[in-house]
MIDOSE-1310 file (N, C-alpha, C; in nm, 2 decimals, decimal comma, always signed):
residues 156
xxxx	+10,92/+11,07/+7,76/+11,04/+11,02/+7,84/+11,17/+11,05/+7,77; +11,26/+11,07/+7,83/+11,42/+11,12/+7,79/+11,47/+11,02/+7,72; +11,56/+11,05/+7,61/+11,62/+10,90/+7,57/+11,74/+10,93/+7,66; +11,80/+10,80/+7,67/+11,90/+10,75/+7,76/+12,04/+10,83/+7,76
xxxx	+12,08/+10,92/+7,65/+12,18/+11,03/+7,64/+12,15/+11,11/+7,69; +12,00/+11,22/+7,64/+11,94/+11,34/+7,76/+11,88/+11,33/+7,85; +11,93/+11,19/+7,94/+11,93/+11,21/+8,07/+12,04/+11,28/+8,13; +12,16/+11,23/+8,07/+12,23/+11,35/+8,15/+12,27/+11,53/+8,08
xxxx	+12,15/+11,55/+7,99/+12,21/+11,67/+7,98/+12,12/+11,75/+8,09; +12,17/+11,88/+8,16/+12,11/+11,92/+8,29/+12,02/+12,02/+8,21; +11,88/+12,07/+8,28/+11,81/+12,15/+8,21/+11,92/+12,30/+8,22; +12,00/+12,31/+8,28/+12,06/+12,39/+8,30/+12,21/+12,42/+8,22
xxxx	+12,23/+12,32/+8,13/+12,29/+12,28/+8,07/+12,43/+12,21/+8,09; +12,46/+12,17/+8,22/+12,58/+12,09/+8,32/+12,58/+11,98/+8,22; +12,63/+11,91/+8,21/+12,64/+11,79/+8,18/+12,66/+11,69/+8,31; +12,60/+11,58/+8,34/+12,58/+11,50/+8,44/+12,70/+11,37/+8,47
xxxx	+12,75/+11,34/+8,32/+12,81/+11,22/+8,36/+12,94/+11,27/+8,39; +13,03/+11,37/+8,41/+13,11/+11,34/+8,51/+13,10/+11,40/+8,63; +12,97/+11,43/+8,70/+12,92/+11,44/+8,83/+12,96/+11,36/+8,92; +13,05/+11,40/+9,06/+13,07/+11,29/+9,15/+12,93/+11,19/+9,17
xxxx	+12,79/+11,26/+9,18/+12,70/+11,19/+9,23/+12,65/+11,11/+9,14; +12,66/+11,13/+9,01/+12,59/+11,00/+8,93/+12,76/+10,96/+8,87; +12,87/+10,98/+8,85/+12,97/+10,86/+8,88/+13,03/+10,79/+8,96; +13,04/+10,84/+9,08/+13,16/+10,76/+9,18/+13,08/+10,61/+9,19
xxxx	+12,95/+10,59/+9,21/+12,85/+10,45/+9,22/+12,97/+10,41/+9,08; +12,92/+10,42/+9,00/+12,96/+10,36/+8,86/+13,10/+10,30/+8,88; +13,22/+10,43/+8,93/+13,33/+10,37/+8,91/+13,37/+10,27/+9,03; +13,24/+10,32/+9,11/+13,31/+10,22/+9,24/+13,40/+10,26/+9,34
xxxx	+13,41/+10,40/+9,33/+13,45/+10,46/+9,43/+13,44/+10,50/+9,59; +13,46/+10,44/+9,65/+13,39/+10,40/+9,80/+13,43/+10,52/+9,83; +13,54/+10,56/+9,85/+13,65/+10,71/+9,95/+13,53/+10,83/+9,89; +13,53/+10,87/+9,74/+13,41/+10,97/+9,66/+13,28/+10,97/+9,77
xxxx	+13,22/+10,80/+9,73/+13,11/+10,80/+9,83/+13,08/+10,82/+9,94; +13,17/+10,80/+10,04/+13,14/+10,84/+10,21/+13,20/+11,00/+10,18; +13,28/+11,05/+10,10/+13,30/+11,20/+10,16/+13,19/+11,25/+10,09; +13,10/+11,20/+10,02/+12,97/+11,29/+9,91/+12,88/+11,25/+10,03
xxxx	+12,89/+11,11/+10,13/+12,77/+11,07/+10,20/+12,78/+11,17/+10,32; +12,91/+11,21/+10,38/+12,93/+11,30/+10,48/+12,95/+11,42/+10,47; +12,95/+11,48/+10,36/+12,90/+11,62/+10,31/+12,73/+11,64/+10,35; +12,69/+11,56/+10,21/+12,53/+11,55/+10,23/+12,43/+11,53/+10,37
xxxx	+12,53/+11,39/+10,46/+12,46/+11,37/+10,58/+12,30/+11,27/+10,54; +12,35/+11,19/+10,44/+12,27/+11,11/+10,32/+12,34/+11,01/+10,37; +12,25/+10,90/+10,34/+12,34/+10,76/+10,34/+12,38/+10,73/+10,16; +12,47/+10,66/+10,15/+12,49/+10,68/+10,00/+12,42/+10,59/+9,91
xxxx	+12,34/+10,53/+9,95/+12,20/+10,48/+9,84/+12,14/+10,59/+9,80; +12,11/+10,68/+9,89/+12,01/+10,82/+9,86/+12,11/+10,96/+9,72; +12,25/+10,97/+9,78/+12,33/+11,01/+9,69/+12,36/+10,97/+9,53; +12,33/+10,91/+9,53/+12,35/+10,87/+9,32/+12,26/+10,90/+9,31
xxxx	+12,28/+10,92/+9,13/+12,20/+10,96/+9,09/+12,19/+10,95/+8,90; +12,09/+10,92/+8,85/+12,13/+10,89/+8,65/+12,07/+11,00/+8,61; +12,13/+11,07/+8,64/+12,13/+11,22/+8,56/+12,00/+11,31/+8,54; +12,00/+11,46/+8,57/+11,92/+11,56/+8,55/+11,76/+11,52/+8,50
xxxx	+11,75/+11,44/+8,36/+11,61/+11,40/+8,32/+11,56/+11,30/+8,38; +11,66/+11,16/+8,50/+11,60/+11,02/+8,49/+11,50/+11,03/+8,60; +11,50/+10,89/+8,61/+11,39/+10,91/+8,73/+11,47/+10,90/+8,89; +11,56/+10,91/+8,87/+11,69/+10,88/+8,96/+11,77/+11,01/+9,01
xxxx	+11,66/+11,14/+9,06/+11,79/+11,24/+9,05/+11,84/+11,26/+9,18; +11,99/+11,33/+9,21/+12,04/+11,34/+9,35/+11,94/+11,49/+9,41; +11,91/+11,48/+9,56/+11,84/+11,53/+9,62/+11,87/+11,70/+9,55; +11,98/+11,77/+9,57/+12,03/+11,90/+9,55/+11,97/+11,96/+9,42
xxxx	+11,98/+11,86/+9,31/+11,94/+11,88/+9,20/+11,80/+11,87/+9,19; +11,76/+11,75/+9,23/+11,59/+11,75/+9,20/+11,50/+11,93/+9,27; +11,60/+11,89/+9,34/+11,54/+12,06/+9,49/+11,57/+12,20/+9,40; +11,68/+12,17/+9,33/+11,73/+12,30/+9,26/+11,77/+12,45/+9,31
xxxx	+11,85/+12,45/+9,39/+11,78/+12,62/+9,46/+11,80/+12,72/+9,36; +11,88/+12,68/+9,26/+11,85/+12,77/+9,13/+11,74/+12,86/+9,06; +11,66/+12,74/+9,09/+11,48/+12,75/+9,04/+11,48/+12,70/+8,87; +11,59/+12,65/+8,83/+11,58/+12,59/+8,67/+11,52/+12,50/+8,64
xxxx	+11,42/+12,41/+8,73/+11,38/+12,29/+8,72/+11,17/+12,35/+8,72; +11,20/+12,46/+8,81/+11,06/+12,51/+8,85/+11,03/+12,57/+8,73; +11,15/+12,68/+8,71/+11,10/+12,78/+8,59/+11,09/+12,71/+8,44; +11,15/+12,58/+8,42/+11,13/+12,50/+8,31/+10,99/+12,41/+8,30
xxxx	+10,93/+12,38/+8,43/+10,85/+12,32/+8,41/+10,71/+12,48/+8,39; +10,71/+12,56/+8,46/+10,63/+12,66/+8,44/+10,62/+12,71/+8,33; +10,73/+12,68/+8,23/+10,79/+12,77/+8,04/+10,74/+12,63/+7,97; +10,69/+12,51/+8,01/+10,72/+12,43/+7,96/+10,81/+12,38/+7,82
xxxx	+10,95/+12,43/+7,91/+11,05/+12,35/+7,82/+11,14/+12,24/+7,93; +11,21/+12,18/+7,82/+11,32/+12,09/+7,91/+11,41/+12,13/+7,91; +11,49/+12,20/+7,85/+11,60/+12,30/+7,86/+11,63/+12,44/+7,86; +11,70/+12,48/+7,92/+11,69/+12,59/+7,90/+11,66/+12,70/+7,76
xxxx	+11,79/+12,63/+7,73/+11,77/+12,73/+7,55/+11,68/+12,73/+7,45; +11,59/+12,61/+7,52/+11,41/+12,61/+7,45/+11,31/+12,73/+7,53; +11,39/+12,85/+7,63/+11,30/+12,93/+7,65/+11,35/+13,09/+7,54; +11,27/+13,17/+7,55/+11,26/+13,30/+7,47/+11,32/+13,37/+7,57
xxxx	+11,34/+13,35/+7,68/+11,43/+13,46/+7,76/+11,58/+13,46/+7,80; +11,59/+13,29/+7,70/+11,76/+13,24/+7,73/+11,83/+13,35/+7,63; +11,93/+13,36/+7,71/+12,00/+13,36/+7,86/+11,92/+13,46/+7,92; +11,90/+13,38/+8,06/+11,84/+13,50/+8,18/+11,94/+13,52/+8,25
xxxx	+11,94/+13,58/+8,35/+11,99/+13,67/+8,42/+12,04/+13,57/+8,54; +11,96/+13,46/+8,53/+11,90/+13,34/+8,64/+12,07/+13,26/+8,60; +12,05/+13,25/+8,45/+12,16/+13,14/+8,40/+12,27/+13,22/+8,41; +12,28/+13,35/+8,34/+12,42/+13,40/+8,39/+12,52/+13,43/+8,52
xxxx	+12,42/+13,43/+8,62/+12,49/+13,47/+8,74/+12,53/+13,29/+8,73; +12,43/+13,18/+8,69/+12,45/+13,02/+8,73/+12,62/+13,04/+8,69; +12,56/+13,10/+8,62/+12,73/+13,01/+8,53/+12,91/+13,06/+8,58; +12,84/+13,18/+8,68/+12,98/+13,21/+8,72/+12,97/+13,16/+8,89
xxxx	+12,95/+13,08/+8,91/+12,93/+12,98/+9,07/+12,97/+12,88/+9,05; +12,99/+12,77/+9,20/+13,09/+12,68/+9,17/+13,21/+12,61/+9,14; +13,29/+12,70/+9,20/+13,46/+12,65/+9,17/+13,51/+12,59/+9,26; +13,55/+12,48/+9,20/+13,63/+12,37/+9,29/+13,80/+12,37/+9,22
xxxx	+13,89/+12,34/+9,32/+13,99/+12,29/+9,23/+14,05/+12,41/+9,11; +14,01/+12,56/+9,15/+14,00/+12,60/+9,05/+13,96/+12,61/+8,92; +13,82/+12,49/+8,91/+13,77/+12,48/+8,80/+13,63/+12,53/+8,83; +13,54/+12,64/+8,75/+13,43/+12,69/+8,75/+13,33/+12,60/+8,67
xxxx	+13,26/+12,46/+8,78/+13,15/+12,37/+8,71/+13,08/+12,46/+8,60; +13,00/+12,58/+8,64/+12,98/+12,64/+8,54/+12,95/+12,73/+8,44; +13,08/+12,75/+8,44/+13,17/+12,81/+8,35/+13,09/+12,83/+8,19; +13,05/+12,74/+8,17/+13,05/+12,67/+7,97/+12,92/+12,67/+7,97
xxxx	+12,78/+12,68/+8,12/+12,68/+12,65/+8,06/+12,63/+12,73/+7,96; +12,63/+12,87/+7,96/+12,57/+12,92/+7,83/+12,57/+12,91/+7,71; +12,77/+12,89/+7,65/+12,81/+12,83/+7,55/+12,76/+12,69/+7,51; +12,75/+12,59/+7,64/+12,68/+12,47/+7,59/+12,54/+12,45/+7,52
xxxx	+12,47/+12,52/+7,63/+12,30/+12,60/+7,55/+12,33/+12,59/+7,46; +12,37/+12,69/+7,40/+12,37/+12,75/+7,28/+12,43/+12,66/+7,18; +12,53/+12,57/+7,22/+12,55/+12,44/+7,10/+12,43/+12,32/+7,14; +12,39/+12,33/+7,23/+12,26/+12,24/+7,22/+12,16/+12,22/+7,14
xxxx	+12,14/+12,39/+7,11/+12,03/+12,46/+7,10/+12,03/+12,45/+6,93; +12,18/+12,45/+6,88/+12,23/+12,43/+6,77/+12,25/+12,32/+6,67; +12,31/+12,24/+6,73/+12,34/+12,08/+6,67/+12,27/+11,94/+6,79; +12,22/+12,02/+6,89/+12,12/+11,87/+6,95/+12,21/+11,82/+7,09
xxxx	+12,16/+11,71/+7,16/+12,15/+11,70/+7,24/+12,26/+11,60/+7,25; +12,24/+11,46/+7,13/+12,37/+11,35/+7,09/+12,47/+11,36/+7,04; +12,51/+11,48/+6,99/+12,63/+11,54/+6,96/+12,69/+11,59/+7,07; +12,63/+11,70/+7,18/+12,65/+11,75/+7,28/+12,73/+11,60/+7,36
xxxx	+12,62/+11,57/+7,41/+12,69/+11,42/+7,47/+12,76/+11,36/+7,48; +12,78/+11,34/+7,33/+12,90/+11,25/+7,26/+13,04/+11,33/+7,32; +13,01/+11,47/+7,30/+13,17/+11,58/+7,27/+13,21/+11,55/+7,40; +13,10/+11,55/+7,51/+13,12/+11,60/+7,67/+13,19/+11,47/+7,73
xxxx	+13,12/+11,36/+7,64/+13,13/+11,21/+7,71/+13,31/+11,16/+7,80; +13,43/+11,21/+7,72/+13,52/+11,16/+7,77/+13,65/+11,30/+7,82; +13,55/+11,43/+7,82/+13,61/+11,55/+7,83/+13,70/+11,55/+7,98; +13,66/+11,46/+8,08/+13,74/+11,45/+8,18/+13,82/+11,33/+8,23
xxxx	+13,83/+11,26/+8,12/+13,87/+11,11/+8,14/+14,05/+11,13/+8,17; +14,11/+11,04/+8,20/+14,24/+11,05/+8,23/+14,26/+11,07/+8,11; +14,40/+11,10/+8,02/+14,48/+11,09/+7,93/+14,54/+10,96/+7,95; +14,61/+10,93/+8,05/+14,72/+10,79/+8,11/+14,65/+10,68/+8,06
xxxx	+14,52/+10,66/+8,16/+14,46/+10,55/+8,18/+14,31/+10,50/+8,11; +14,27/+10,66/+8,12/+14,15/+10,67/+8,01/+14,03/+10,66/+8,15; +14,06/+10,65/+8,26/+13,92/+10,63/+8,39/+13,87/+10,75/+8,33; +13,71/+10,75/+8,35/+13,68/+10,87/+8,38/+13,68/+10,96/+8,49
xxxx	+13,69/+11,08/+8,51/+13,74/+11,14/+8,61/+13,61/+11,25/+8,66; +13,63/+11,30/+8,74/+13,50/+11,43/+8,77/+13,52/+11,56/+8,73; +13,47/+11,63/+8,70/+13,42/+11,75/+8,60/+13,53/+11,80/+8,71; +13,56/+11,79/+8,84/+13,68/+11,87/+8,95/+13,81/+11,85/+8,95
xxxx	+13,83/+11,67/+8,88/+13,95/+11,63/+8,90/+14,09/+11,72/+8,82; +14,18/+11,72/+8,91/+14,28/+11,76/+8,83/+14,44/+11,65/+8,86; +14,42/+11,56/+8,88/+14,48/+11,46/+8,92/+14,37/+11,32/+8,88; +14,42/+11,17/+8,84/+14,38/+11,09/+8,79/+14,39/+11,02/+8,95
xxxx	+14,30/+10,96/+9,06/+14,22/+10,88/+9,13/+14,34/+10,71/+9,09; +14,32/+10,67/+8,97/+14,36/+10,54/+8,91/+14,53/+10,58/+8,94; +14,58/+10,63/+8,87/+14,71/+10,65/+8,83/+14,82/+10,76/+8,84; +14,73/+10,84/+8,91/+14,80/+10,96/+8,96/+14,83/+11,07/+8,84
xxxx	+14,80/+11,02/+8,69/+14,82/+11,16/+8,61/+14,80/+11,26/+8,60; +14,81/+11,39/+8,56/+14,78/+11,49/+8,55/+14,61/+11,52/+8,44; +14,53/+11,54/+8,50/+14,42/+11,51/+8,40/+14,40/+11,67/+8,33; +14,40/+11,78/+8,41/+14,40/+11,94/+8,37/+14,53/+12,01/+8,42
């Protein structure tokens, strides 16, 4: 079983806690949750989620269309950079997909791997833990935000 920090690191190497779907629950964000519930077409009980390892994952993720979850369980590892063919071909194209806001979610996963892979899982965590929090207010914010939700600051 995952300890309670590498649950949110993604086998893919995302980091989970500032994910709209396993934060907006947390902060209490109602507006987050109906536009994630009417994206999805989910009611938003079904939408949260405690991160990539728990037993709690959001539907997209558990489903993976990636295939990182299939090909990790087939390699039998939990992360990626515990396989012999990291970086694949699989993770590099991952990592240039997903831009919101002009910010590319994942952007950093290979670099992160590879400090995973390096100094561990609780250090990773630790570094990622307040990387998108406001500056102003200190809320935490989403891996998308570029504006502070709380206070209107400039977060990127």
């Amino acid at each position: 079983m995952a300890k309670a920090h590498e649950k949110l690191v993604g086998i893919c190497g995302l980091y989970c806690g500032d994910c709209p779907y396993y934060l907006a629950g947390r902060l209490g964000d109602e507006e987050q949750l109906a536009a994630l519930s009417r994206k999805t077409g989910l009611p938003i009980e079904d939408i949260q989620c405690d991160g990539c390892l728990s037993e709690r994952v959001f539907r997209d993720c558990r489903e993976c269309k990636h295939g990182f979850r299939t090909c990790a369980a087939q390699r039998l590892v939990t992360w990626c950079f515990q396989c012999g063919e990291f970086p694949c071909n699989r993770l590099r194209e991952f990592s240039k997909e997903h831009v919101v806001n002009g910010i590319c979610h994942h952007q950093q996963v290979i670099e992160d791997l590879e400090y995973l892979r390096g100094k561990g899982t609780k250090d990773w965590v630790a570094a990622q833990e307040h990387r998108s929090d406001c500056p102003a207010c200190g809320r935490p914010g989403y891996w998308f935000s570029t504006e502070c939700t709380a206070c209107g600051a400039k977060i990127r």
